[in-house]
C-alpha positions as CSV (number, residue, x, y, z in Angstrom):
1,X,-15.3,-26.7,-12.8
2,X,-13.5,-23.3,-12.9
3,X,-16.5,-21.5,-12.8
4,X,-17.4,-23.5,-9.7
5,X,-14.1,-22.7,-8.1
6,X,-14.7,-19.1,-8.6
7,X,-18.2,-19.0,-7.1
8,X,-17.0,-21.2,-4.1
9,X,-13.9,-18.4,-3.2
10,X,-16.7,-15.5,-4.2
11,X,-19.3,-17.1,-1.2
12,X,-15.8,-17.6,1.1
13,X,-15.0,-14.2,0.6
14,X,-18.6,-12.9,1.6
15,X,-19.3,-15.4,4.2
16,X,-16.0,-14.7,6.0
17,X,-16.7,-10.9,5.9
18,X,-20.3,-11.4,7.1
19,X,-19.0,-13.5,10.0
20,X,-16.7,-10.7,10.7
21,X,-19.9,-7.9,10.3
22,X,-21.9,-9.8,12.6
23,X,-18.9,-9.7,15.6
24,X,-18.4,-6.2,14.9
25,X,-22.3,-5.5,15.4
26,X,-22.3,-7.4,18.8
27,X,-18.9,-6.3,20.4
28,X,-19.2,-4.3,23.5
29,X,-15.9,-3.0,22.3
30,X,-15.7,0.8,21.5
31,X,-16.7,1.8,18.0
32,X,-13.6,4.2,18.3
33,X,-11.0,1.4,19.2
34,X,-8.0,1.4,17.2
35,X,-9.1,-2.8,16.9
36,X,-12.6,-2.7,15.8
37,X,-11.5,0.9,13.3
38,X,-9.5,-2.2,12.2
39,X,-12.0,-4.8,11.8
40,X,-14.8,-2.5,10.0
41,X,-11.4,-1.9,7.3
42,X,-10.8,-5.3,7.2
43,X,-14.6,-6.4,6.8
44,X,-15.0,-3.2,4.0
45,X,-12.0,-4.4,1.8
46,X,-13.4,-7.9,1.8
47,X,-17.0,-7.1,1.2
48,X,-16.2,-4.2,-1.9
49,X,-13.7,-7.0,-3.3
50,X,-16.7,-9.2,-3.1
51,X,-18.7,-6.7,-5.0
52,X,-16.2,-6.2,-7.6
53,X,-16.3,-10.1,-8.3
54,X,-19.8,-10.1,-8.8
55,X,-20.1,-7.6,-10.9
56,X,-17.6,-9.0,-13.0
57,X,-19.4,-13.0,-12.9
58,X,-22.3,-10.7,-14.1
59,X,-24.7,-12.5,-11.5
60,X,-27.2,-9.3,-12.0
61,X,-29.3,-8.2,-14.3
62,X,-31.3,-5.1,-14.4
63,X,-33.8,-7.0,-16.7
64,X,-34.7,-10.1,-13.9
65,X,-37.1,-10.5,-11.0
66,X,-36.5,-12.1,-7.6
67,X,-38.0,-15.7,-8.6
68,X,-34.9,-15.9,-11.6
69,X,-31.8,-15.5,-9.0
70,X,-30.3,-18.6,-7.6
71,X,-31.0,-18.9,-3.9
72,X,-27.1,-19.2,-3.7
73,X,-26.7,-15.4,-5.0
74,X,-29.7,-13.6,-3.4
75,X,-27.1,-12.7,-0.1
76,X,-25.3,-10.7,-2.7
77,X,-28.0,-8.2,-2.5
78,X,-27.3,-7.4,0.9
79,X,-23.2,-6.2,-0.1
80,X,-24.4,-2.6,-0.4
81,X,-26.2,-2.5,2.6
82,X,-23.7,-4.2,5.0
83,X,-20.6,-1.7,3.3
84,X,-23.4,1.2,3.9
85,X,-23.9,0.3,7.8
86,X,-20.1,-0.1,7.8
87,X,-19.2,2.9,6.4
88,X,-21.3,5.1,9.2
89,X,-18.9,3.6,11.8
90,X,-16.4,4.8,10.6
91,X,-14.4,7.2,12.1
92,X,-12.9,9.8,10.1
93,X,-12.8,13.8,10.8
94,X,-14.9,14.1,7.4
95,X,-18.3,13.0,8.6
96,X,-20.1,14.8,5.6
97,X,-18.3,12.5,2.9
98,X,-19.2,9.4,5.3
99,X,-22.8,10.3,5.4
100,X,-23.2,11.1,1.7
101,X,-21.0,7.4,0.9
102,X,-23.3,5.7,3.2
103,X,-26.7,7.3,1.3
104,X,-25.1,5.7,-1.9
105,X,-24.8,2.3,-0.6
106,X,-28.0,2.6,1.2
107,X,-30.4,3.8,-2.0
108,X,-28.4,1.3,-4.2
109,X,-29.4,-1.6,-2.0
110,X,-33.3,-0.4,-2.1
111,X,-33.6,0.1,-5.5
112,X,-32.3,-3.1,-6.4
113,X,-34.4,-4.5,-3.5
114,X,-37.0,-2.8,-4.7
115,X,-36.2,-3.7,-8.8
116,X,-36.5,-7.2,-8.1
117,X,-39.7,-7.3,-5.9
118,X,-37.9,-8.1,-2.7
119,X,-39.8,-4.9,-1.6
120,X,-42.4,-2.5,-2.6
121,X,-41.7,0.4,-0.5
122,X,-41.4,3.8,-1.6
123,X,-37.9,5.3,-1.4
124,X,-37.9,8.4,-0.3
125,X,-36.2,11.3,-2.6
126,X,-32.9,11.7,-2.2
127,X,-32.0,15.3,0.2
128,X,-29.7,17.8,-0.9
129,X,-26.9,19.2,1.2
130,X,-28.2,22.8,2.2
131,X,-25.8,25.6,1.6
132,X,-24.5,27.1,4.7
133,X,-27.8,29.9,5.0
134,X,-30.3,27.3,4.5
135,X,-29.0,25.3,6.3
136,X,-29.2,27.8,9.6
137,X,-32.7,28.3,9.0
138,X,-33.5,24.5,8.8
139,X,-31.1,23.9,12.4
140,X,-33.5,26.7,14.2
141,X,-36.8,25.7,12.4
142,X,-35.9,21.6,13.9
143,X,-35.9,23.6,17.6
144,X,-38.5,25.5,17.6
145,X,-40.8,23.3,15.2
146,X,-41.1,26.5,13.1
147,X,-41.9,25.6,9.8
148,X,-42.9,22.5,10.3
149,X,-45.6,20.6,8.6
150,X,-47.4,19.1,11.4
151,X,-49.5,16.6,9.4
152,X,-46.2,15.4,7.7
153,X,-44.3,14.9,10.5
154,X,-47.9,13.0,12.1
155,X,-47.5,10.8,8.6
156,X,-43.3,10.7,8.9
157,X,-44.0,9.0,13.1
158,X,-47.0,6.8,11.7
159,X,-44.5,5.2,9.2
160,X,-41.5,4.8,11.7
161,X,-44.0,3.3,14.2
162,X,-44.8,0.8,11.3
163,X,-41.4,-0.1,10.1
164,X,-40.4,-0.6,14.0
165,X,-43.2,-3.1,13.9
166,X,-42.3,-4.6,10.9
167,X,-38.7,-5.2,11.9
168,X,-39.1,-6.6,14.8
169,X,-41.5,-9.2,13.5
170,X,-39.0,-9.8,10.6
171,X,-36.0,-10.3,13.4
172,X,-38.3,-13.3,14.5
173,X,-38.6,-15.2,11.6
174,X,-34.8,-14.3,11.2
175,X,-34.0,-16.0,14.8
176,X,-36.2,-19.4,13.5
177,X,-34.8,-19.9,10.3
178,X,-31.4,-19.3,11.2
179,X,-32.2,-22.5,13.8
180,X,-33.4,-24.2,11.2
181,X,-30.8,-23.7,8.9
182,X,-28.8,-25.8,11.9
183,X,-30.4,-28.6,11.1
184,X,-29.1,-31.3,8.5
185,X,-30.7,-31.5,5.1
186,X,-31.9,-27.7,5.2
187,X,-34.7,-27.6,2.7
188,X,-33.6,-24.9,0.0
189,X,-36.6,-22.6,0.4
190,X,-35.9,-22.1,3.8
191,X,-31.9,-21.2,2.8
192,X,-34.0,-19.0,0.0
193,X,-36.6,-17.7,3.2
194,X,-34.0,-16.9,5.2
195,X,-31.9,-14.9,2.8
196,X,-34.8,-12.7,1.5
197,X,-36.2,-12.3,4.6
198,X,-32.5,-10.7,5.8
199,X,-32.8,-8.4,2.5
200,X,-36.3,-7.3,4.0
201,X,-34.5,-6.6,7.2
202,X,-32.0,-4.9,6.3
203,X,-33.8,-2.8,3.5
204,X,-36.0,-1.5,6.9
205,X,-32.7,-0.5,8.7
206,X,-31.7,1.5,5.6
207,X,-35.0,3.6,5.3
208,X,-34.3,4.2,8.9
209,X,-30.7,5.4,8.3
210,X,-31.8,7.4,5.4
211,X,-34.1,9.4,7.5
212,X,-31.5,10.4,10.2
213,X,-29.0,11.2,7.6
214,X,-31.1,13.2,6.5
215,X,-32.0,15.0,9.5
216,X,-28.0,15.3,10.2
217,X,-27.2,17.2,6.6
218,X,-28.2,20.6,7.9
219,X,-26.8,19.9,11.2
220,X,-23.3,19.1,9.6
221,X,-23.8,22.0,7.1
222,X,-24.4,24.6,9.8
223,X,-21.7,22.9,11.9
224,X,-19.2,23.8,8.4
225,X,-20.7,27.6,8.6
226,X,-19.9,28.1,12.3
227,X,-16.1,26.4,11.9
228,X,-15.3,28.9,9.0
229,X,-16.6,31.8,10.8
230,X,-14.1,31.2,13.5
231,X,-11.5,30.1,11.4
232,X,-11.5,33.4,10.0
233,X,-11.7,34.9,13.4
234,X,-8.5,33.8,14.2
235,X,-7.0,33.7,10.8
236,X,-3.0,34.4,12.0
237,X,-0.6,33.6,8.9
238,X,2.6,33.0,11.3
239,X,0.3,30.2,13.4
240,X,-1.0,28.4,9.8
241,X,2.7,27.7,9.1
242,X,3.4,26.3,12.4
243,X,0.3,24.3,12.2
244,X,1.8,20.5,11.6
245,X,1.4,19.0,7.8
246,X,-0.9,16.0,7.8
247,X,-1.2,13.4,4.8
248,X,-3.9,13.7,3.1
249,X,-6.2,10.9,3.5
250,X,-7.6,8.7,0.6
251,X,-11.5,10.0,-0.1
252,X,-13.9,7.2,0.8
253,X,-14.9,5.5,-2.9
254,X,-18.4,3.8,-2.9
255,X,-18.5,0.5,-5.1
256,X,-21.7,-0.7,-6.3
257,X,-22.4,-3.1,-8.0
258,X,-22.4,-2.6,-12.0
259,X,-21.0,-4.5,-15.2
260,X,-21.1,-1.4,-17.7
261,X,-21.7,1.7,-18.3
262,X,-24.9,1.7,-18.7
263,X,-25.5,-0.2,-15.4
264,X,-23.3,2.2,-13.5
265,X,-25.4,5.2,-14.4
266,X,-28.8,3.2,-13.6
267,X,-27.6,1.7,-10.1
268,X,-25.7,5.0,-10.0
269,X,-28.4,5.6,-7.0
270,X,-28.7,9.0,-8.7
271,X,-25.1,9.7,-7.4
272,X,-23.6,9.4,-11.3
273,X,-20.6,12.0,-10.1
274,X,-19.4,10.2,-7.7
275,X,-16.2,7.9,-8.3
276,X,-18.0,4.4,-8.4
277,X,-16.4,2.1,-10.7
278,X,-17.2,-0.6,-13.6
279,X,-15.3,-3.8,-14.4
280,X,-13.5,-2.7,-16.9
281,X,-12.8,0.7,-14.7
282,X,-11.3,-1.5,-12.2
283,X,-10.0,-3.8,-13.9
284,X,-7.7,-1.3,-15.9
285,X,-7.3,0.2,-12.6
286,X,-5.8,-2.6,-11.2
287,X,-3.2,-3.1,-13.7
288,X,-2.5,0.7,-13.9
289,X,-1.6,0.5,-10.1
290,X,0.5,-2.5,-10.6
291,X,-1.4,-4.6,-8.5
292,X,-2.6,-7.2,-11.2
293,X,-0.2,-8.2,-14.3
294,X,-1.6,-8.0,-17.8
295,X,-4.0,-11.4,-18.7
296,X,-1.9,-14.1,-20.2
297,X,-3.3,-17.3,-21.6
298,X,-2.4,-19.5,-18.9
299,X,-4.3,-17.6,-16.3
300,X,-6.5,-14.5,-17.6
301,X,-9.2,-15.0,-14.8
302,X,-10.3,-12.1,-12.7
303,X,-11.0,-13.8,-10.0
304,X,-7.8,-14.7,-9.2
305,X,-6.6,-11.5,-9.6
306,X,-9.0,-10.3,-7.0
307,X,-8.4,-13.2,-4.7
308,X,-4.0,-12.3,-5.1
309,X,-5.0,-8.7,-4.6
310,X,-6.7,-9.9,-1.3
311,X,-4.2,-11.9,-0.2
312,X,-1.6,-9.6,-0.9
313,X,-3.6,-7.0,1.3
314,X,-3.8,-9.5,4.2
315,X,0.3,-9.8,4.0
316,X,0.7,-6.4,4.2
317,X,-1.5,-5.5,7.9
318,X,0.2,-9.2,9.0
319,X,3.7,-7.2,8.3
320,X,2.7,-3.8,9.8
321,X,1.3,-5.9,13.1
322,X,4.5,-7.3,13.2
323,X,6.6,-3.8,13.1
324,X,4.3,-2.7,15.6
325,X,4.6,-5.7,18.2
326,X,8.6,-5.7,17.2
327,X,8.7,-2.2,18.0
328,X,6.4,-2.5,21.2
329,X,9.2,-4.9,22.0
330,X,6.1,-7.8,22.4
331,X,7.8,-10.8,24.4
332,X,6.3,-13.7,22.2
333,X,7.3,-12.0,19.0
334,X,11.2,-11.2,20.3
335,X,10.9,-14.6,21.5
336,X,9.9,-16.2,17.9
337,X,12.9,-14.4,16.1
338,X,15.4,-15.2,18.2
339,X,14.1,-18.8,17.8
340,X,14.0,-18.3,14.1
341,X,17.8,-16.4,14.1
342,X,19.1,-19.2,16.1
343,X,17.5,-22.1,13.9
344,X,19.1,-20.0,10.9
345,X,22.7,-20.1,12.4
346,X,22.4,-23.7,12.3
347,X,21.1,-24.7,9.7
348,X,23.1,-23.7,6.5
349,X,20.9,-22.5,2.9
350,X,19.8,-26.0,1.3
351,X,21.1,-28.4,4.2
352,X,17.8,-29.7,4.0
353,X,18.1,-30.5,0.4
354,X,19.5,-33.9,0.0
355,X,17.7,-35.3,-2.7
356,X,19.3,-37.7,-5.0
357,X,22.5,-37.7,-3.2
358,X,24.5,-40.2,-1.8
């Protein structure tokens, strides 16, 4: 029964965040709002707390094929690919470390795609960053085609023509089993069609990503050359100390999804540097940070650590919305404490608390 209960608030937790994914694709809202900036947060912290839990349930194994997953976990695959479409909109004044963060979560999600057999597409090699020379040369050779192989980039417009094909096709089926997962008594291998068929979806928008990342390294690399030239142009000591001081902002930390050590340096998507965390990592982490108490024998379970962590989280924006209406001097909210001072005035500590008294 416990392990039920855990797997239930594991697909809450993922199913919620999805729901919120798919309003934050659709809005006509700008990307750049202050709201949605909020939402793809929100949707982020749900969907990597959703990847720590199942890492730590251990649904994975690098050892299985596609036919041996439940057709309850197989929409777990897709946790790396929606935190790597997530991350791009993202607006932060580092748009190198969101590219390369979104790369991890993108070749993570296709080799475990492509691990399993959900897919059998080759995954291009991963492109380094060009240092600031290079990557001056590579700007000018993509305007003047100088350099260019011409029977490559014939092969590279062949393949986007076929994966443009291929997804839209795979957006039709999408759109008919997701009616007939309306119906009652849903068969499960159309619940099992439908999820795969997202994974194939999905794994064809991250190929696409992958390419234009790609194409925008040397852009953002030559962008970092020409900044530092004219920094140093008008290097002026008296103007850097009147510059204003600026918190430093918490680097972006990709999660994927691993149980050891040895799984974090194979779905390490070749990235083993970069700060991704185990279980255990996290898990020590946690209680390092003082967000989780140690174990105790009445309630050592993980998930409900995660779960508190969450809900603490969610307290904490509720709190900070309400400063922020308070402080905006928002008419319902002045409104609701006066209510709530008066009812207080009234009503004395424990009046209500009449049990067992004559």
């Amino acid at each position: 029964m416990a392990a039920e209960d855990d797997s239930k608030k594991l697909s809450e937790i993922f199913d919620e965040a999805l729901d919120v994914f798919n309003r934050v694709s659709k809005t006509d809202e700008a990307t750049n709002s202050s709201n949605i900036q909020a939402e793809i947060k929100r949707c982020m912290h749900s969907l990597e707390d959703a990847t720590r839990l199942v890492s730590i349930s251990g649904l994975f194994s690098s050892n299985e094929s596609i036919e041996e997953v439940p057709t309850s976990n197989i929409k777990y695959f897709l946790l790396p690919a929606l935190l790597g479409t997530l991350t791009l909109k993202l607006c932060v004044a580092d748009r190198l470390e969101v590219i390369t963060t979104a790369e991890v979560y993108f070749r993570d999600f296709l080799q475990r795609c492509k691990d399993y057999g959900v897919i059998d597409t080759e995954i291009p090699p991963a492109v380094e960053i060009p240092d600031e020379e290079s990557a001056t040369d590579m700007v000018n050779a993509m305007h003047t085609n100088r350099g260019m192989d011409l029977a490559a980039m014939a092969r590279q417009r062949h393949a986007k023509i076929e994966r443009f094909k291929q997804q839209k096709e795979l957006e039709a089926q999408l759109l008919t089993l997701r009616k007939a997962l309306d119906c009652e008594n849903v068969d499960e291998d159309i619940k099992r069609n439908y999820f795969l068929t997202m994974c194939k979806s999905f794994a064809s928008q991250a190929l696409d990503e992958l390419d234009c990342l790609d194409s925008e390294k040397p852009l953002l690399a030559h962008r970092a050359k020409l900044k530092k030239q004219e920094a140093l142009g008008k290097a002026d000591d008296h103007e850097s100390e009147k510059r204003p001081k600026f918190t430093p902002r918490r680097p972006l930390m990709p999660v994927i999804i691993t149980k050891d050590e040895v799984q974090k340096r194979v779905f390490g998507a070749g990235y083993p540097s970069l700060p991704t965390l185990t279980v255990q990592e996290f898990y020590e982490q946690r209680i390092n940070d003082g967000i989780w108490k140690p174990p105790t024998s009445q309630d050592h379970s993980l998930q409900t650590m995660a779960n508190d962590g969450l809900k603490e989280r969610m307290e904490e924006e509720e709190n900070a919305e309400k400063e922020k209406k308070i402080e905006a001097d928002d008419p319902e909210t002045l409104a609701q404490q006066r209510s709530w001072d008066e009812y207080k005035d009234n009503h004395r500590t424990g009046w209500g608390n009449r049990a067992n008294r004559s």
